[in-house]
Backbone bond lengths (Angstrom), bond angles and torsions (degrees), N, CA, C in turn:
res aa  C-N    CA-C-N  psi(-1)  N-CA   C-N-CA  omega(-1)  CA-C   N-CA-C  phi
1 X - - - 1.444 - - 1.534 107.40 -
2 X 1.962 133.69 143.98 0.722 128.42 -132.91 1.497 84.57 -108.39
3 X 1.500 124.44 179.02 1.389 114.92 140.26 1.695 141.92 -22.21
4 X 1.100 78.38 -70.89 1.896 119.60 178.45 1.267 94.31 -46.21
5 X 1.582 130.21 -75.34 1.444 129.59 -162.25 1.544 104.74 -61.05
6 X 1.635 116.61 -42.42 1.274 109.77 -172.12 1.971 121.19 -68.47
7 X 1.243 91.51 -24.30 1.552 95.63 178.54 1.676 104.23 -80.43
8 X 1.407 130.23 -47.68 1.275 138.11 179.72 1.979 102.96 -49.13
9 X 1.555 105.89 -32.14 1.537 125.41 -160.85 1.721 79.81 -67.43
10 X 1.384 98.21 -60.86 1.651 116.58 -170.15 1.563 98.22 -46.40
11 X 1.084 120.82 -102.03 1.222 123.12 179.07 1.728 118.11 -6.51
12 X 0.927 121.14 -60.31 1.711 129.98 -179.01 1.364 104.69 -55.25
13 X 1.480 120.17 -27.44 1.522 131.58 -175.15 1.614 106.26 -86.44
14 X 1.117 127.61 -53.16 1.315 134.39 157.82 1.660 113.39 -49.39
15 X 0.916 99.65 -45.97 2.396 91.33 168.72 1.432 103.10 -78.07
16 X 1.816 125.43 -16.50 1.911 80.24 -171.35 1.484 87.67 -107.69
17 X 1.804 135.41 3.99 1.681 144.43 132.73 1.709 94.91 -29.37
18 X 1.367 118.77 -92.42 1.426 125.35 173.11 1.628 122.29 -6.34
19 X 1.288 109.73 -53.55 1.639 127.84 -164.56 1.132 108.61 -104.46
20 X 1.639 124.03 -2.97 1.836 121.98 -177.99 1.746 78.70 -106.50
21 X 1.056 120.19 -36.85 1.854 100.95 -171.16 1.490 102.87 -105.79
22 X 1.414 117.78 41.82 1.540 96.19 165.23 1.847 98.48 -141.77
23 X 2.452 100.19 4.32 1.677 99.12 169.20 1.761 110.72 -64.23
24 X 1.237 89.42 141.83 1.815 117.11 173.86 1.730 74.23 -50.56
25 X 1.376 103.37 155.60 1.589 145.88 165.62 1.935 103.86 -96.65
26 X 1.306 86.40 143.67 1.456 87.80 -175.42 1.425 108.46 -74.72
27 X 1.385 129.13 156.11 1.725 124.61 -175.27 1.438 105.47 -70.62
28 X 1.423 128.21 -36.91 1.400 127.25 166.26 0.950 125.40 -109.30
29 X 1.795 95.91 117.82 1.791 95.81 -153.51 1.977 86.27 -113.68
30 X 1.045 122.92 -2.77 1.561 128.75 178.98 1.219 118.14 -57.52
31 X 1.770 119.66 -57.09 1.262 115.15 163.35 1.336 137.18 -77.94
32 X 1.673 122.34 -10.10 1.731 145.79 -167.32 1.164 92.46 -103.95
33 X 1.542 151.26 -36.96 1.416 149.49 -140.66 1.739 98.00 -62.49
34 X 1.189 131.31 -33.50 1.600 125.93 -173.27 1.497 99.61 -92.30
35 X 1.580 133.08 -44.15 1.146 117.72 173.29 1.621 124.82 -78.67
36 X 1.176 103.76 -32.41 1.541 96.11 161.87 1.799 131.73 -72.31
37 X 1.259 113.10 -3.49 0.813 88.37 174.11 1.930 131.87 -120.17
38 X 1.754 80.60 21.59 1.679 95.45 164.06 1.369 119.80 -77.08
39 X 1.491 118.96 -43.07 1.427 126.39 178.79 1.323 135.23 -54.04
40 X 1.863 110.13 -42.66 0.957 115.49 -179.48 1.246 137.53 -110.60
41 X 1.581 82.77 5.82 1.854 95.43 171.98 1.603 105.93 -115.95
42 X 1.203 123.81 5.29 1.441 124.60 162.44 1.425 110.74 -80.26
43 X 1.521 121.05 -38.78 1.521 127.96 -174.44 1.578 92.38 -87.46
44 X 1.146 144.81 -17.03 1.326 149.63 -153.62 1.992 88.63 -90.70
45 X 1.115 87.69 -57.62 1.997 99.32 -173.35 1.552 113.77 -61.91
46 X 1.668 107.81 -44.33 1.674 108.22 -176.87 1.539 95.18 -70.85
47 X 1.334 131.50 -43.07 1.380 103.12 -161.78 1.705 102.28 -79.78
48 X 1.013 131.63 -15.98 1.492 136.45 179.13 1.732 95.96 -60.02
49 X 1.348 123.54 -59.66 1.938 141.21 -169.04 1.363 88.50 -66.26
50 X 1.462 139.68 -51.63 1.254 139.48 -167.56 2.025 105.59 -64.34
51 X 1.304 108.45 -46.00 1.501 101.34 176.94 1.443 112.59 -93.94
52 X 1.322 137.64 3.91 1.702 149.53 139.31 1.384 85.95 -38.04
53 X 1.469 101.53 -67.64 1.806 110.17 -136.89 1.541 90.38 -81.65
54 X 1.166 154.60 6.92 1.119 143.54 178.58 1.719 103.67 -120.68
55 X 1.392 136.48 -21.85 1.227 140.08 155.40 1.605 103.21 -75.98
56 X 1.260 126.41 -22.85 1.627 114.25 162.61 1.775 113.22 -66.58
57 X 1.300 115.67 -45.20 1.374 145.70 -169.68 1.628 97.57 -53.10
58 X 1.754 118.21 -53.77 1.391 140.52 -160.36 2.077 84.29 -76.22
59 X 1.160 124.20 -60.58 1.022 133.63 -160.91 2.023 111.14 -68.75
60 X 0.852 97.60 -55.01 1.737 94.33 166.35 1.557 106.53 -77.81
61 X 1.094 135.99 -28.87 1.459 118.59 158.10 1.952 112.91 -53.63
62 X 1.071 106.39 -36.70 1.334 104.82 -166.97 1.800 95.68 -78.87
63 X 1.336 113.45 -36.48 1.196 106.86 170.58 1.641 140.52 -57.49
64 X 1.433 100.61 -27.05 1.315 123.42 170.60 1.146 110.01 -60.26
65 X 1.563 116.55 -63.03 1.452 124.03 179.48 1.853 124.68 -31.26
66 X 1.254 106.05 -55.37 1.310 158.78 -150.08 1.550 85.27 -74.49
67 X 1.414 123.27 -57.09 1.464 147.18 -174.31 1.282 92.88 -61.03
68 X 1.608 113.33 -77.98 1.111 119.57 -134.57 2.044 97.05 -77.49
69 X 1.066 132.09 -2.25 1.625 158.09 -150.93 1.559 79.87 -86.81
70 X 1.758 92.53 -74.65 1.751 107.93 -158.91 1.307 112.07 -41.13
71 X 1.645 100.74 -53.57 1.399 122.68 -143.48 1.975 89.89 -66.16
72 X 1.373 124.67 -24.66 1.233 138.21 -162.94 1.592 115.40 90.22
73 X 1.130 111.17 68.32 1.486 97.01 -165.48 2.177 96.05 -111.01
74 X 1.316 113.93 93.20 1.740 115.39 175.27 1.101 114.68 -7.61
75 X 1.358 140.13 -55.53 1.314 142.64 -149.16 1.245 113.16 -80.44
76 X 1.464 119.66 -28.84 1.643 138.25 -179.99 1.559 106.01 -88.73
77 X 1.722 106.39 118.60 1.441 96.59 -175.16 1.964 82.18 -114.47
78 X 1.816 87.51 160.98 1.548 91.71 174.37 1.757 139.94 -59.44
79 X 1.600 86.58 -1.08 1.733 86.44 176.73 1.616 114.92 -105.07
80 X 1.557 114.19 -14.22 1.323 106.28 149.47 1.563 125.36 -70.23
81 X 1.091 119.52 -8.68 1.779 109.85 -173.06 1.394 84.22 -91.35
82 X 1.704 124.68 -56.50 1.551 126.19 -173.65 2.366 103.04 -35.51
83 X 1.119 89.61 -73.55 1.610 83.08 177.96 1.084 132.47 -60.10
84 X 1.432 117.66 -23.82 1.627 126.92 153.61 1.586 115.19 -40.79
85 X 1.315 110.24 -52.79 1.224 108.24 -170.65 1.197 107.79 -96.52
86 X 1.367 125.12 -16.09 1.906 104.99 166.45 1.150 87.43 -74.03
87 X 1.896 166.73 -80.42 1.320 131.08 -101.29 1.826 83.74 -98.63
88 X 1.573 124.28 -4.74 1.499 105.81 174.87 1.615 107.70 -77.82
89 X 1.657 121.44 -24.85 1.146 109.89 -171.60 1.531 111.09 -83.34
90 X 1.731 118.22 -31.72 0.916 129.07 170.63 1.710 121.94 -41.08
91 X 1.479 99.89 -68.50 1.453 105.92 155.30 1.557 134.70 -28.79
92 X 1.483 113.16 -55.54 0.911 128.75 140.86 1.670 140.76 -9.10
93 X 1.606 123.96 -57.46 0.556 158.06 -133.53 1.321 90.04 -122.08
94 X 0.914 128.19 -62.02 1.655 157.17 166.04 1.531 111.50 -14.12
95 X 1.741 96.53 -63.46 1.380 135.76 -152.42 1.737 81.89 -92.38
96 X 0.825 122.92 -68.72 1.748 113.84 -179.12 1.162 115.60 -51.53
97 X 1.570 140.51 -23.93 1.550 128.41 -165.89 1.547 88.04 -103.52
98 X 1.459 122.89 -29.68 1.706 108.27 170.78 1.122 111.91 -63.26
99 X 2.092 125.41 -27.17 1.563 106.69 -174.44 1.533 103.13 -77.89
100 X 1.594 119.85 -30.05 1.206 118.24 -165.60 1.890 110.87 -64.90
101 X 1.287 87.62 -47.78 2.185 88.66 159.28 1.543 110.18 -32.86
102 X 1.365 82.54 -53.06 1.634 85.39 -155.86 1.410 114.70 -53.45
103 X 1.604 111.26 -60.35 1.235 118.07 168.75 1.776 126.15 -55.69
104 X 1.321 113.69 -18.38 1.204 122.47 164.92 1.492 98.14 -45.28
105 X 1.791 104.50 -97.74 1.528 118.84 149.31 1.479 116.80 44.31
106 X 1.862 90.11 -90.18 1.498 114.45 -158.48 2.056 94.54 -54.80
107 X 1.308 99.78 -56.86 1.587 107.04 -157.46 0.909 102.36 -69.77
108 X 1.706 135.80 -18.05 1.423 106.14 164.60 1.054 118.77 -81.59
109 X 1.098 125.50 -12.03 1.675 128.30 177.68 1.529 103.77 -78.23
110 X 1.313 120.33 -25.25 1.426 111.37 176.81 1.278 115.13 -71.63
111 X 1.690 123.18 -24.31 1.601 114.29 -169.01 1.369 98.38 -124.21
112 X 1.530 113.98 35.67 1.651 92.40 156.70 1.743 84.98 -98.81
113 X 1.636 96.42 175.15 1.631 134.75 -152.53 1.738 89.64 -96.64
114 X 1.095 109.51 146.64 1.221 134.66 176.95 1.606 110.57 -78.33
């Protein structure tokens, strides 16, 4: 799998991240609270580990490159390692302002009032 597909992979994972934490809550959450909340926070977590694990994926690919550049390896020219490592930092970057949402997120939900 290429760069390109894996960041595009990424991306698609971060919009349906986007669209599982921004569904309306059901109005009665008193009697659903144990069944709802296996479903959507189990699919909520794999696709979160799935775009980790694919900005890890982007990032040791870029590392390889990077390696294999130094080390002198013919086949690696300098403008694939150069774009390797912007879409790993990009990604990167990516992956931190979704955790920083996230944690935004959490704390306001912690101090609104009951």
């Amino acid at each position: 799998m290429d760069v390109s597909t894996k960041m595009n992979s990424m991306l698609a994972q971060m919009k349906a991240m986007e669209q599982a934490a921004s569904m309306d809550k059901a109005p009665n959450l008193g009697d659903n609270l144990k069944a709802n909340t296996t479903g959507p926070q189990s699919e909520f977590a794999s696709v979160f580990k799935n775009a980790i694990d694919t900005v890890n994926e982007i990032q040791k690919e870029s590392g390889a490159l990077s390696t294999g550049y130094v080390n002198g390896d013919p086949s690696i020219d300098i403008t694939r390692v150069m774009v390797a490592n912007q879409k790993a930092g990009l990604a990167f970057q990516s992956m931190v302002q979704v955790r920083n949402k996230l944690i935004e997120s959490y704390k306001e939900v912690m101090n609104m009032s009951i």
